[in-house]
C-alpha positions in Angstrom: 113.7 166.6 85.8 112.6 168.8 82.7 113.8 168.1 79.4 114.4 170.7 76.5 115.4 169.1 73.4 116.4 171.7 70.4 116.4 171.2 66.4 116.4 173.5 63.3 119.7 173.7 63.1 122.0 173.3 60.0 124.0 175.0 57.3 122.5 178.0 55.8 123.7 180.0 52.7 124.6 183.8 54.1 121.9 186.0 53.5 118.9 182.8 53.9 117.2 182.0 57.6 115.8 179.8 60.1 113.9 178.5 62.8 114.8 176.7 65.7 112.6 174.6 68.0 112.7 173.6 71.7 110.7 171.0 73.0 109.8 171.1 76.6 109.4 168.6 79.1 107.0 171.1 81.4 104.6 173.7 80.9 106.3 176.4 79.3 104.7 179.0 80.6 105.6 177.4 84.3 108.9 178.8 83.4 109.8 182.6 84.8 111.4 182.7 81.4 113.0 181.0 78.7 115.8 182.1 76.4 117.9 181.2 73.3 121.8 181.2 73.8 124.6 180.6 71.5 128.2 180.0 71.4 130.9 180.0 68.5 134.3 178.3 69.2 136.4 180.2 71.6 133.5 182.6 72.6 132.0 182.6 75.7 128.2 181.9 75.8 125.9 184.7 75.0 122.2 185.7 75.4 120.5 186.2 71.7 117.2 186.2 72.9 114.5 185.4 75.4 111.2 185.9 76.6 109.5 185.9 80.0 106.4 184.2 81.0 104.3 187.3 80.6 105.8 187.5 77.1 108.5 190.5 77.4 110.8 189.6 74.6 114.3 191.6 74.4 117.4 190.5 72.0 121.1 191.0 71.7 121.8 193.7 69.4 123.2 192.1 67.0 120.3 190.2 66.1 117.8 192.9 66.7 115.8 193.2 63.4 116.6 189.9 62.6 115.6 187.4 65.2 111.9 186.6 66.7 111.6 184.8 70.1 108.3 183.1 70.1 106.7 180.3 71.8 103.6 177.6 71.9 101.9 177.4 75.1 99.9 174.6 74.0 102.6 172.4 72.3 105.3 173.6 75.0 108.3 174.4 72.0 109.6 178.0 72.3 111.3 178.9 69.0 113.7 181.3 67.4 113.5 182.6 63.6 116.3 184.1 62.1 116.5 186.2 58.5 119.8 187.6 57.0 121.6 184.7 58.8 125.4 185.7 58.5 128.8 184.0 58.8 129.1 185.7 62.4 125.7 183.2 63.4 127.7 180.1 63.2 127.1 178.5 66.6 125.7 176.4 68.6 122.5 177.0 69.5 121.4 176.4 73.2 117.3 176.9 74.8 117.7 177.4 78.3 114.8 178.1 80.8 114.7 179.2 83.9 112.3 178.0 86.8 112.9 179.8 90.4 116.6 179.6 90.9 117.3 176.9 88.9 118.8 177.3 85.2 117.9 174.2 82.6 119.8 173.8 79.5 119.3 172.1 76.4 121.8 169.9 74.9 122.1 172.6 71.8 121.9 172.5 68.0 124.6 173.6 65.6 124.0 176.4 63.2 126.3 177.0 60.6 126.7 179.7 58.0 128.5 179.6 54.8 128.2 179.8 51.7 
């Protein structure tokens, strides 16, 4: 059974930033690729960022600029930074990963924006 277990999260004055963590249970790089999804009350979930296991990286465009999917491959946590946060961040914050056919998910980690 793999684990991912997120932090970072928390409330962050507009304009300031970020970085969330995701602790892995496996290998990371076993992984065909891992992502960071969010969703804000009475959204659905979206993709913000992710990164394969050769290390392709793309991001939603509404972060792009702003947002860095990275990852340690020896301590197995992927992360995301994030600059400029805005009020339109406030979500929760999942790591998902994705092994074969089979989606993992993280339990997520609230971010919140305001001033």
């Amino acid at each position: 059974q793999v684990q991912l277990e997120e932090s970072g999260g928390g409330l962050v004055q507009p304009g300031g930033s970020l970085r969330l963590a995701c602790s892995t249970s496996r290998r990371i790089l076993s992984f065909n690729r891992m992502n960071w999804y969010r969703q804000a009350p009475g959204n659905e979930r979206e993709l913000v960022a992710g990164i394969s296991a050769s290390g392709f990286t793309k991001y939603e465009d509404s972060v792009k600029g702003r947002a860095a999917i990275t990852r340690d491959t020896n301590e197995n946590v992927l992360f995301l930074a994030m600059n400029n946060l805005k009020p339109d961040d406030t979500a929760v914050y999942y790591c998902n990963a994705v092994w074969g056919t089979v989606d993992y998910w993280g339990q997520g980690t609230q971010v919140t924006v305001s001033s």
